[in-house]
MILUM-804333 format. One record per residue (C-alpha): residue in three letters; z, y, x. Coordinates in steps of 0.25 Angstrom, whole numbers, plus 5000, padded with zeros to 4 digits. Example, Ala and Ser with C-alpha at 12.3 -4.5 7.8 and 13.67 -1.06 7.14 Angstrom:
BEGIN
Ala503149825049 Ser502949965055 
//
This chain:
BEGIN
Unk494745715042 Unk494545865046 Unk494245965035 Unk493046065036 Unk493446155027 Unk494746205021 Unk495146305009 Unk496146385011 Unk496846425000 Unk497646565002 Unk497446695008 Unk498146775017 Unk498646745032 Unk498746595029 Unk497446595024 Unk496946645036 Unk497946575046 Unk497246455041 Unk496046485040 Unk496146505054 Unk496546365057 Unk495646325050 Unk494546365059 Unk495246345071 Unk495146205066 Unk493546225062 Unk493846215048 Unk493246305038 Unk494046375028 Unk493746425014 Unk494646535010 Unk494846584994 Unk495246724990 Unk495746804977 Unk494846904973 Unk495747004982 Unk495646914994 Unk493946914995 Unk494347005008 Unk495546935014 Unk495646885028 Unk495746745025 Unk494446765018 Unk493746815029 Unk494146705038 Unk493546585029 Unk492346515031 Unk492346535016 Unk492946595005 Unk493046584990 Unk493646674978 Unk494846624970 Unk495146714960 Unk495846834955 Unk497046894965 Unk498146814958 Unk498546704966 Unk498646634952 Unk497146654950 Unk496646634965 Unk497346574975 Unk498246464967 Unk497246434957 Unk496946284961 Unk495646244954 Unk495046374961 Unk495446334974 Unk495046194974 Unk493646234966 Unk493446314980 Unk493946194987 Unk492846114983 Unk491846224981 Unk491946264997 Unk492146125000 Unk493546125007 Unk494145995009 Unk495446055011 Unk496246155007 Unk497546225014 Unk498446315004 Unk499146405014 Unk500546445011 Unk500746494995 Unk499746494984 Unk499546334982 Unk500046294997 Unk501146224990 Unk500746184977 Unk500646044976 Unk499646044962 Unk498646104971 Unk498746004982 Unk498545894973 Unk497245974968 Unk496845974979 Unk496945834983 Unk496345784971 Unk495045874972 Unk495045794987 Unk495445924994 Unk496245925005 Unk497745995002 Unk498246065018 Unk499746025014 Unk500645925007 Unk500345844993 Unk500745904980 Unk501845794980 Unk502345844992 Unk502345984988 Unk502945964976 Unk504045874981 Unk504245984992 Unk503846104983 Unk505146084974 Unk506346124979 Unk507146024971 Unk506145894974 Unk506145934990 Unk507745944990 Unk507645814984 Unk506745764993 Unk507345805006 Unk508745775002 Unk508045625002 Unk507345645015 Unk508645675022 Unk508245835024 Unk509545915022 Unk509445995008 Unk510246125005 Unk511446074996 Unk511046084983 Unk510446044969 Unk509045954971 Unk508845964958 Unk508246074947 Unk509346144940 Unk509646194926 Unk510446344927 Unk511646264920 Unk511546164932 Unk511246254943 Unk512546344937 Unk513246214938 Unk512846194953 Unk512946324957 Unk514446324952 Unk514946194957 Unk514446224972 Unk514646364972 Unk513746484977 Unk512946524984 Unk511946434979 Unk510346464978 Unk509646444966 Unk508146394970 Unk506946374964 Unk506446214963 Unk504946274965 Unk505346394974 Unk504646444986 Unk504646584994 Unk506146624989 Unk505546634974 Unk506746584964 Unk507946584972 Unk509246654969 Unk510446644979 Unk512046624970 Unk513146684978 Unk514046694965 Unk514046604951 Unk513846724945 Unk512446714949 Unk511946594945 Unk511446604932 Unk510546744938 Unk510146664951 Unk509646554941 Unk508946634931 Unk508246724943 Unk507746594952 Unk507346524937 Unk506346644933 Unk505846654946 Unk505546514950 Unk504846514937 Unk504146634938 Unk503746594955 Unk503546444953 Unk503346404939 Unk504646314939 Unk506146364937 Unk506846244943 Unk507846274951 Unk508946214960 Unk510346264968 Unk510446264983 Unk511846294990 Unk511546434999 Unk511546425012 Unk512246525020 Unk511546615030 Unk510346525029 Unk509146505038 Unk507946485033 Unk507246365044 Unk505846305042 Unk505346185048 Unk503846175050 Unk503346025047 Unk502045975050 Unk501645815043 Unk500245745042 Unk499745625035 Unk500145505045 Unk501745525046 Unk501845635056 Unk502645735053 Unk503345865061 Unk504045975062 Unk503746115071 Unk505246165071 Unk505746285063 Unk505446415059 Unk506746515054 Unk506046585043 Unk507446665039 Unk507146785039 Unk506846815023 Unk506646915012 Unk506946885000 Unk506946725002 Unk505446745010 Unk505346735023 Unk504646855032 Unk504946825047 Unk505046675052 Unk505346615067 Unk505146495073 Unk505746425080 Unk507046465070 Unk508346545079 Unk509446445083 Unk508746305079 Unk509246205089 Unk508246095093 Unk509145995086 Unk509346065074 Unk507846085073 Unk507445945075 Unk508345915064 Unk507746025054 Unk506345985059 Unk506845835057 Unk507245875043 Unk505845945040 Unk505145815045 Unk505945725037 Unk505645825025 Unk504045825026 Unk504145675028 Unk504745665014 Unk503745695007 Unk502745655015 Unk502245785020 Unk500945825025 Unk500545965032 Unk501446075036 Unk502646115027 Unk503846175031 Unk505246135028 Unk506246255026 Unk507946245028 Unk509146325027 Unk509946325039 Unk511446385036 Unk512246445045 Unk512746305050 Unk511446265055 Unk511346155044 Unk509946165038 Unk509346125024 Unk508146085019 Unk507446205009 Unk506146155005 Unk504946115012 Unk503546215011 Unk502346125009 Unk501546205017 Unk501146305030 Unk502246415029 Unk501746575031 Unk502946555044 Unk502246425049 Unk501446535063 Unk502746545069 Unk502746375070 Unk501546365075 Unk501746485084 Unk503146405092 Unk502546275092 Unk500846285093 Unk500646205080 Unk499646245070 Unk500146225057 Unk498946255049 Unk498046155058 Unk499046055056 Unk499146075041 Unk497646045041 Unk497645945051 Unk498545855043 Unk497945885029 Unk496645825035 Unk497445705040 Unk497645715054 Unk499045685061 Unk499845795065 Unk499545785080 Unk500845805084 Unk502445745085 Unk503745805084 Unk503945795098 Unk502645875102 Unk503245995094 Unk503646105103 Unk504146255099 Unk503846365108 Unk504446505108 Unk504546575096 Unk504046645084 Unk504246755072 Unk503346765062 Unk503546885053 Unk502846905040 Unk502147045037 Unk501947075023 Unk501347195014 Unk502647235010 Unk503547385012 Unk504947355018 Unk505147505017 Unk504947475001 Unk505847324999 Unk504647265002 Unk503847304993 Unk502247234993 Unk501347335000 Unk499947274995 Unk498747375000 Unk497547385010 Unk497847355023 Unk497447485031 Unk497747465046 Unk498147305051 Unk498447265064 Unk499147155068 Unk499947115080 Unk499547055091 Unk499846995106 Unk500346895111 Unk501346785103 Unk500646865088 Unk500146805080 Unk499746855067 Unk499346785052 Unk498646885043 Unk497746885031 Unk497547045030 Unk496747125040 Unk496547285039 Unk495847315027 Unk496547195019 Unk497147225008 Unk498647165004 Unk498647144987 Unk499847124979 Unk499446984974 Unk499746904986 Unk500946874997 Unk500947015004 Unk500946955018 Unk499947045026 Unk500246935040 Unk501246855048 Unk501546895062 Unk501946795072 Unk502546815084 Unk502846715095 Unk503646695108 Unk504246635118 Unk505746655112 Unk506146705100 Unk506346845108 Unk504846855111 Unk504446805096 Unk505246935092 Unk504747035102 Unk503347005099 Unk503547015083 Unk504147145086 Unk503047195094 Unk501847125085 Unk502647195071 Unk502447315079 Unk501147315082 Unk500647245067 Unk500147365060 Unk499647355045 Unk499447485036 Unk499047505023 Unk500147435017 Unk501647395021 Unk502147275028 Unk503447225032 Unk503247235048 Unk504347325047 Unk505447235041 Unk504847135052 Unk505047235062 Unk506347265059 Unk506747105057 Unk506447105071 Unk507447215076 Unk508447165070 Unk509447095078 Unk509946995070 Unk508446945069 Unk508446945084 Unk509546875085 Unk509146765078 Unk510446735068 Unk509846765054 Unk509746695041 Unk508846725029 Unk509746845023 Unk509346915037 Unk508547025029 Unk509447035017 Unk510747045027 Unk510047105039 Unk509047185033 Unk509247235019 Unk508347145014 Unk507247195026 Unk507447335023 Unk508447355032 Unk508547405046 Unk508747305058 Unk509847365063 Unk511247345055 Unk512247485057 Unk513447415050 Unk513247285059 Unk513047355072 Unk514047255081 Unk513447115076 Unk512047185078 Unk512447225093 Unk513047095095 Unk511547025093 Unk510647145099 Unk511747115112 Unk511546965111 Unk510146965110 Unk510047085122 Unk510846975131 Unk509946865129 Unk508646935131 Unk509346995144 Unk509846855148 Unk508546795145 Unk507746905154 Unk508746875165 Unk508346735166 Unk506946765166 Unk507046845179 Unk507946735185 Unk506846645183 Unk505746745186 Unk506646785201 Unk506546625202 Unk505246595200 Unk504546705206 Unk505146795215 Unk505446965214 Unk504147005205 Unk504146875196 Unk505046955188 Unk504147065187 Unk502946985185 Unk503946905175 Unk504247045168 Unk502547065167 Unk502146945160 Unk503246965151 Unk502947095148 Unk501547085145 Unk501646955136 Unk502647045127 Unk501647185129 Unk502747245135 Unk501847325148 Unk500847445147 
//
């Protein structure tokens, strides 16, 4: 089975970045837009395109009976849900299945088994996959005090229906308990529509390590290594890498093994991502599984040639993936960093407005997602992301030089963006070192408002910068040895002159 033509429901860069795929694959695509999106990119791409209400996501984009009535009406005989919006709502995949549509992701049941926090740390500690010690089941605030007491702080309190950092509280001291539970209760239920929650110990200086997982329809089922997605603000993620700094092949065989056993499960079919916590001892634990493509998932497909998105459709239409573990190989590296409307100067305030002047980066080892374009206008009523710059190279030395030169070259006025935090993570030297965990802004950064250099830290920060000026020299030393080798007196020079022009260096 092939599909001819495919809805997409959502807007934005991932609307458009599969739409693109979509054509590659000589599939026609059927966007649908709010009545403040008739003029968005993603619209202008479709072959076709179809009003879904009001702004409101809540009277557009996640009303079901409006997407499926287009569905039918267009004649799409599948429909791919991006990331948000009803990408992992499992209602809607069962809607979708019984109007004979087909859903580009997991079942309902699966996503429901997956979706809630307390049923997937169930399931996994069946399946063998490493859990964060814990509660795996929902807690009244008299049993969770209870729990909390008895094994002793810090603990986090989390949502059972929780997603993107929404109804979480950390529990340094018992004094906070009842707070951290009443907070992460009125926010679950005000986020998700169900107040459940659960106790996890806290891990210390934890990292946050995904693992991209790829299963079709006839047992075959993968992994495409990791991505270190650490680097957070306020429990979201805002620049992500891959591969993840200091993972061992061993260990991430084991974490991809861990992944793989995890989709298996549950019989898994698509692309979903497995998350862990790694601790400071390098032991790892399973934090949930998202039942979809992830806004991080370029940066995969930029250090191993995979596209996700093909893939995703591929299987959805019944195809084998194509491809074995051992076929799986990860070249170089890459940074992917997320630009939002948003004022840094201002705590990060939303900058919704016109978008004057945009110009994006570009150049060899850039790649950019966007769904804006000069004249677009950023409104209030959706996720402010204005694109995602990706940057790749052949180590992670590259990956950051380029990122530095593309940040510096994206232009976009008419509104605020967070290129200067972006531009300022990377400066900063414990980023370019590579020994962070997710409290890097808070501790490093002041919550991202901070400068890269740190006055009252000056030895440790002269320590790395000396470190990191001694293995770039040692590396360049052992470049010229081998270009003397292998080519005589100019090779260096010649050596010196591709360099520099792959890096834009000569004028």
């Amino acid at each position: 089975m092939s599909f001819q033509k495919i809805l997409i429901a959502n807007r934005g860069e991932i609307a458009v970045r599969t739409t693109r795929a979509c054509h590659e694959m000589g599939i026609r695509v059927v966007a649908v837009y709010s009545d403040v999106d008739r003029d968005a990119l993603h619209v202008r791409y479709a072959d076709e395109a179809y009003p879904c209400g009001p702004p409101p996501a809540a009277e557009s984009y996640l009303v079901m009976d409006r997407i499926l009535e287009i569905a039918k009406k267009s004649g799409a005989e599948a429909i791919h849900p991006g990331y948000g919006f009803l990408a992992e709502n499992g209602e809607f995949a069962d809607r979708c299945a019984a109007e004979g549509i087909t859903f580009i992701g997991p079942t309902g049941a699966v996503m429901r088994q997956m979706g809630d926090k307390v049923t997937a740390r169930q399931t996994m500690e069946k399946a063998g996959v490493p859990i964060v010690p814990g509660t795996t089941e929902r807690l009244s605030d008299e049993a969770a005090t209870r729990w909390i007491q008895d094994v002793g702080p810090p603990v986090m309190v989390k949502a059972s229906a929780g997603g993107g950092g929404k109804g979480m509280r950390l529990v340094r001291e018992e004094k906070e308990i009842a707070q951290a539970l009443a907070r992460a209760r009125s926010e679950a239920k005000a986020s998700f529509g169900d107040d459940s929650l659960y106790v996890e110990k806290f891990i210390e200086e934890p990292r946050h390590i995904e693992i991209q997982v790829l299963a079709d329809g006839h047992g075959g089922a993968i992994h495409l290594g990791e991505r270190e997605c650490s680097i957070q603000r306020r429990h979201q993620k805002v620049i992500e890498e891959a591969p993840a700094n200091g993972i061992t092949p061993k260990v991430r065989a084991r974490m991809g093994e861990a992944a793989v056993a995890a989709a298996n499960a549950v019989g898994y079919q698509g692309a979903g991502t497995c998350e862990f916590l790694m601790g400071a001892d390098g032991k790892f634990y399973f934090l949930e599984m998202n039942t979809r493509v992830q806004v991080e998932h370029a940066i995969t497909e930029a250090v191993t040639g995979i596209d996700i998105v093909k893939a995703m459709i591929r299987v959805a239409a019944g195809e084998p993936l194509g491809i074995e573990q051992d076929e799986v190989r990860i070249s170089g590296h890459a940074i992917e960093a997320r630009i939002y409307a948003e004022d840094p100067e201002k705590g990060f305030l939303p900058s919704p407005g016109d978008i004057a002047v945009y110009r994006p980066a570009g150049g060899i080892g850039v790649r950019v997602d966007s769904g804006v374009y000069q004249g677009a206008r950023v409104t209030p009523h959706y996720d402010p992301m204005v694109a995602k710059l990706i940057t790749w190279g052949a180590d992670r030395g590259e990956a950051i030089d380029r990122m530095k030169r593309a940040l510096g070259e994206f232009v976009v006025q008419g509104i605020k963006t967070s290129i200067p935090f972006h531009q300022k993570v990377m400066r900063h030297p414990v980023f370019l070192a590579g020994h962070y965990d997710t409290g890097f802004v808070d501790e490093h950064m002041a919550g991202g408002m901070g400068e890269p250099e740190e006055p009252g830290d000056q030895r440790r920060v002269a320590l790395m910068m000396a470190a990191i000026a001694a293995y770039r020299r040692d590396k360049a030393q052992a470049e010229r040895v081998r270009s003397l080798v292998s080519g005589g007196d100019a090779a260096p020079w010649r050596s010196f002159g591709r360099r520099s022009q792959m890096r834009g260096n000569l004028r």
